[in-house]
C-alpha positions in Angstrom: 0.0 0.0 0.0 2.9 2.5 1.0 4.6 1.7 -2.5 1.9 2.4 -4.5 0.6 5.7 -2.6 -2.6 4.4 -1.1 -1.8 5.1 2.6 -2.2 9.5 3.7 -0.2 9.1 6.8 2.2 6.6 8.2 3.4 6.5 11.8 6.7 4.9 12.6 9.4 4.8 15.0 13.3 5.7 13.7 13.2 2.1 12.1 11.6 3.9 9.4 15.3 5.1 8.1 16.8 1.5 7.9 16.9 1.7 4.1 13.1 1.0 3.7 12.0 3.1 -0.6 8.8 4.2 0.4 6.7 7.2 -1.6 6.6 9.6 1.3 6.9 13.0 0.5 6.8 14.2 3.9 8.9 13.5 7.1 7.9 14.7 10.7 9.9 14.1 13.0 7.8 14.1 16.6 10.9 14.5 19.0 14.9 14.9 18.0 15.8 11.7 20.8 15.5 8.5 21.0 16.0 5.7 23.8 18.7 3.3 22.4 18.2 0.5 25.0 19.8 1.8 27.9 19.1 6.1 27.7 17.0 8.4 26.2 19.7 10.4 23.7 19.8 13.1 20.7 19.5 11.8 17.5 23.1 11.7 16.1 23.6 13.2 12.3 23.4 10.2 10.8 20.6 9.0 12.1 18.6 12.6 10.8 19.9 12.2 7.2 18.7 8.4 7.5 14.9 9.4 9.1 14.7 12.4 7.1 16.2 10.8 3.4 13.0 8.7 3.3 11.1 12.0 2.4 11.4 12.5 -1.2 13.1 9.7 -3.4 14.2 9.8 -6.8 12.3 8.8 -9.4 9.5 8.0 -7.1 5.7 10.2 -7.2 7.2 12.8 -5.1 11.2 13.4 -6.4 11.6 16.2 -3.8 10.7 15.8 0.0 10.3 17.6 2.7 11.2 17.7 6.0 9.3 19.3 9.2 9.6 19.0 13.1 6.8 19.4 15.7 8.9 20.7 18.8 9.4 24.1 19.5 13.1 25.7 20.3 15.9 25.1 17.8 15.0 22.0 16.5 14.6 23.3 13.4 17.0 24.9 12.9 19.2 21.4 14.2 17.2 19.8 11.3 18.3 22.1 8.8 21.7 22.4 10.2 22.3 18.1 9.8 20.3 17.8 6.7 22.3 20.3 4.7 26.1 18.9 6.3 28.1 17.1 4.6 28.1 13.2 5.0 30.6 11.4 7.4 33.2 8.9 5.1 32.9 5.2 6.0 36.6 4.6 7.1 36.4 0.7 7.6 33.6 -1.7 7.1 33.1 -5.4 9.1 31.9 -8.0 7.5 29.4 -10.1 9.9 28.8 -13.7 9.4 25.4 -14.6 10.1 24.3 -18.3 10.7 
């Protein structure tokens, strides 16, 4: 349903950035932490670009996204401020085995 542009609105949680092509042309994000298992903590860079990429895809019903936040203060301008940075290098990569 998401692929083919049936579904208005679609609530997720950060998972939302693990890679998943979806026709979204707009990205909310609700609140700038998270909890990764042990504490509540800021959403790193990396983890903006990822939520906030899924808005928007090439080639897709909506090419250019867009990218909003709900909380007041200078989340915004944190949004705009990650978004627009340039992307960390990948200096070494591990390959995992699973079984």
């Amino acid at each position: 349903m998401l692929t083919r542009g049936s579904t208005d609105v679609l609530v997720a949680t950060d998972a939302v950035g693990m890679g998943l092509n979806l026709t979204i042309q707009r990205v909310i994000f609700s609140s700038m932490t998270k909890f990764d298992g042990r504490t509540r903590r800021p959403l790193t860079r990396s983890e903006i670009k990822q939520i906030g990429g899924r808005a928007g895809r090439f080639g897709s019903k909506y090419p250019r996204g867009e990218v909003a936040v709900m909380r007041r203060g200078g989340a915004l301008r944190r949004i705009t401020k990650e978004l627009a940075s340039a992307t960390q290098k990948v200096r070494a990569a591990v390959r995992a085995v699973v079984c």
